[in-house]
Structure formats: structure tokens, C-alpha cells
C-alpha positions in Angstrom: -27.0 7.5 4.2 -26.6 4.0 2.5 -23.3 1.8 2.0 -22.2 3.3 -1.1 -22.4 7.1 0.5 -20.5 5.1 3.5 -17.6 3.8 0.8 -17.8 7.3 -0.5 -17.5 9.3 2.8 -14.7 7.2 4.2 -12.9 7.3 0.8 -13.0 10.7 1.0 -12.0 11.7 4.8 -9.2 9.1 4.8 -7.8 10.1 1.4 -4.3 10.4 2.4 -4.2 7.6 4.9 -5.7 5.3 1.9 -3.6 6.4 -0.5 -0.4 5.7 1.5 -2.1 2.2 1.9 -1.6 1.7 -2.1 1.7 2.9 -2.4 5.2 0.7 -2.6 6.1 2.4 0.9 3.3 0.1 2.3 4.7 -2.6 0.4 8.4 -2.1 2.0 6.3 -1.9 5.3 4.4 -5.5 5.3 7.8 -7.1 3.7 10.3 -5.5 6.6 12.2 -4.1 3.3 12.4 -7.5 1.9 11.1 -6.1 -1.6 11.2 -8.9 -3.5 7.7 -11.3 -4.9 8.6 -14.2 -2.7 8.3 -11.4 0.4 5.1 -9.7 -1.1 3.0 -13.1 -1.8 4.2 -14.2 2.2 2.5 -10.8 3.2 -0.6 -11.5 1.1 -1.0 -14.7 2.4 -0.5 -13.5 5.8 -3.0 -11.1 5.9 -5.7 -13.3 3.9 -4.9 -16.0 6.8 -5.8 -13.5 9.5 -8.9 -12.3 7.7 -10.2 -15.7 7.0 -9.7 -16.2 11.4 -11.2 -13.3 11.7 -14.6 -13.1 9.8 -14.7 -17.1 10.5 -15.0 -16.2 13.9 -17.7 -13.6 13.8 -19.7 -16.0 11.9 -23.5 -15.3 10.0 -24.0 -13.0 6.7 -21.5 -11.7 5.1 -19.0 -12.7 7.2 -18.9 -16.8 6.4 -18.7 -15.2 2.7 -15.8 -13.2 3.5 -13.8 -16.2 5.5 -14.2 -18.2 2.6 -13.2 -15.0 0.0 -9.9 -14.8 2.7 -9.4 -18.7 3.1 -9.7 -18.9 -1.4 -7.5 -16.0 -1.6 -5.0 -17.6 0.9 -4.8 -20.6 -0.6 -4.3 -19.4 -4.0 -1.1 -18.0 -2.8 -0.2 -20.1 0.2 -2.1 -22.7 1.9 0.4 -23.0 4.9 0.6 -19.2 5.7 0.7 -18.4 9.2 -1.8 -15.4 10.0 -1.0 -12.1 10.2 -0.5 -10.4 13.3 -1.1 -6.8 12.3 -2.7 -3.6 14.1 -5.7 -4.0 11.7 -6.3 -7.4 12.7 -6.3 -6.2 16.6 -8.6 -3.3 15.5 -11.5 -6.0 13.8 -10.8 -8.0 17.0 -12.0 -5.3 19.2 -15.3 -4.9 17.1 -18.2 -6.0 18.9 -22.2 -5.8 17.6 -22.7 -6.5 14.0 -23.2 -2.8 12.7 -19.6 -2.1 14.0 -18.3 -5.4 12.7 -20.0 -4.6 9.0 -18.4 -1.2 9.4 -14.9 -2.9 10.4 -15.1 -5.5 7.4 -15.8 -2.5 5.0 -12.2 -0.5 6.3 -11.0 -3.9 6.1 -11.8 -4.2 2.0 -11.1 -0.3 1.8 -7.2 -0.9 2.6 -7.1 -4.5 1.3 -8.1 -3.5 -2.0 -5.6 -0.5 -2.0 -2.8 -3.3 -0.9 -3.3 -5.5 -4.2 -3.8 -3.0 -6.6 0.2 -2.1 -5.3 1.2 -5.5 -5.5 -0.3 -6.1 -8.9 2.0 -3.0 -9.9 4.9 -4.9 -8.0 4.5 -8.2 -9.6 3.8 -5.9 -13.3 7.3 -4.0 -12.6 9.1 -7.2 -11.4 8.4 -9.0 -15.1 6.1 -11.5 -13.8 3.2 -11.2 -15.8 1.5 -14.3 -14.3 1.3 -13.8 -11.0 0.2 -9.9 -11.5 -2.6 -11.7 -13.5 -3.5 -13.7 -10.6 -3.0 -10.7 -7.9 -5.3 -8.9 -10.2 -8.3 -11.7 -10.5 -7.6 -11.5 -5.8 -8.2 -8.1 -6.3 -11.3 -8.6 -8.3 -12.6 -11.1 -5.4 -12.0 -8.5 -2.8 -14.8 -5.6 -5.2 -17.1 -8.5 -4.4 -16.6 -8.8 -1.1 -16.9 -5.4 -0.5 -20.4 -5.4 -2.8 -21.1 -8.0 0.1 -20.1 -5.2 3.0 -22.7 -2.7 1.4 -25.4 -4.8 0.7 -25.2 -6.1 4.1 -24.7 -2.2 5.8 -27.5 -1.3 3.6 -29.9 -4.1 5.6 -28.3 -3.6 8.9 -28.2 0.3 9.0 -31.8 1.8 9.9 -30.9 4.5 11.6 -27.8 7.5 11.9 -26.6 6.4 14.8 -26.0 2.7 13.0 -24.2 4.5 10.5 -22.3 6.4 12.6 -21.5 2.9 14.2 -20.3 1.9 10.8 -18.2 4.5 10.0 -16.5 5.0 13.0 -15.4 1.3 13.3 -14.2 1.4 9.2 -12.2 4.8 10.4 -10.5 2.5 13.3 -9.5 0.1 10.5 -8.1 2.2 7.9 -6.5 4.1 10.8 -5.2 0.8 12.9 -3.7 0.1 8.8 -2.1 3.4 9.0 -0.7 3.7 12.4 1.5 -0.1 11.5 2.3 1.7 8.4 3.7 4.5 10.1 5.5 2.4 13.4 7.0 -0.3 10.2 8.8 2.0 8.6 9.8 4.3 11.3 11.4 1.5 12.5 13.1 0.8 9.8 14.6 4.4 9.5 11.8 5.9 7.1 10.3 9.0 8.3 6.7 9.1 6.7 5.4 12.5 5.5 2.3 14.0 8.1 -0.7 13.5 7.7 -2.1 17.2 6.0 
């Protein structure tokens, strides 16, 4: 096993989950139904807010690179944003041990990256051909950070029981992602399809 079989196997056993994660149903989700770019830029800065907490408070390598990719990303969308208070977020708080918390920053990139691509396609359907230019250059930050994630699995994981470690904490990411998906827009009257 290295991090790029990691990406790979994840990718692959979460398939639906992830691509529900990169569809405009999430979008609806993390907006409350508010559909419109002023609603889907609060979300992004939301959730690049609680990142930036998040991997600031883990501290060490990668994760200082990550609090500053989430604190740049923020910023470049809204320096004031208040911090997300999401299932994921709760999920990466419960992480404890570095393998686990490399494994938990990698489902983190896994359904972060999913998000912009959809809000790139937002911002490209809404006529604002800006500001999808700008959600595409976050998006490109967010393939580096994960390059960071599997570089740094690749050092930390020497044996199958790390990896394991690693997989099972991205799994409770993706998941945690999943499960707000689900409870957001049941509660909004949606009834999302099962999981096959």
C-alpha cells in the first residue's frame, strides 16, 4: 500500500457517497436551498474557516501547510467567515494520532475537492466567469494539498495496520460528509436516493 493506492481505494469504495458530494444536491445542502453565489461563496468560506481551525490545531507537517492552504482559501473569498460547524468538522475533531489525522485530512481533500469542482460548475452556469475562474485556481490549491496528504501518508505509514489507520479515519470523513448531506436535505423535504 502507498498514498496514491490509499486515494485510489477510498475513491473507489465510497464512489457513490463521493459522487453525491460533487453534485448540485450538496450544493442545495451546505446553502439551506439558498442556491444563489452569494450563498455558495458563504459555504466555501465557512468550511475553509473550520479547516484552517482545524489543521492549525493539530499543528507539525502537513498540517501547518494545510491551515495556511484553508486560512488563503478563506480569505480569498471571505476574511470574516465564521467557521463551519459541520459533521465533517466533528469527525476530524475526533481524530487522534497522526496516522489517523493524515488519513482524516486526506477524506477531508477527497470531498473538498468534489465540493469546488460543483461550485465551479455553479459559478460557470450562473454567468460569472470570474469567480468560476477563481473557484477553479481554490480547487487547484486543494490537488496540492492533497499531494501534501500522500507524501506525508507515504512517510508516516510503515506498516498495514497504519494504513488501515488511515483509511478508516478518511472513510469516517467522507462518511461524516455524507451523513450531513443526507440529514440537510431530508430536512428540507428531499429524500436522497440509497446508498446501492
Amino acid at each position: 500500500m502507498n498514498g496514491t493506492t490509499l486515494v485510489d481505494t477510498v475513491t473507489d469504495d465510497l464512489e457513490t457517497q463521493l459522487s453525491r458530494l460533487g453534485s448540485s444536491k450538496w450544493l442545495y445542502a451546505l446553502t439551506d436551498g439558498d442556491m444563489t453565489g452569494e450563498a455558495v461563496r458563504a459555504a466555501a468560506a465557512a468550511d475553509a474557516a473550520a479547516a484552517a481551525e482545524t489543521f492549525d490545531s493539530w499543528g507539525g507537517d502537513p498540517f501547518d501547510a494545510l491551515a495556511t492552504s484553508a486560512a488563503d482559501r478563506r480569505d480569498a473569498i471571505d476574511a470574516d467567515a465564521t467557521p463551519a460547524d459541520r459533521r465533517t468538522d466533528d469527525a476530524l475533531a475526533d481524530l487522534d494520532g497522526h496516522v489517523s489525522r493524515l488519513g482524516g485530512a486526506l477524506g477531508h481533500v477527497l470531498v473538498l475537492d468534489r465540493t469546488l469542482g460543483q461550485m465551479v460548475g455553479f459559478f460557470v452556469g450562473d454567468a460569472d466567469p470570474s469567480t468560476a475562474d477563481q473557484f477553479r485556481n481554490l480547487r487547484t490549491g486543494v490537488d496540492e494539498d492533497r499531494a501534501r496528504v500522500v507524501d506525508a501518508l507515504d512517510d508516516a505509514c510503515a506498516t498495514d495496520d497504519d494504513w488501515d489507520r488511515a483509511a478508516a479515519a478518511a472513510t469516517a470523513v467522507v462518511e461524516a460528509a455524507y451523513d450531513d448531506y443526507v440529514e440537510r436535505l431530508e430536512s428540507m423535504g428531499v429524500k436522497p436516493k440509497n446508498v446501492c
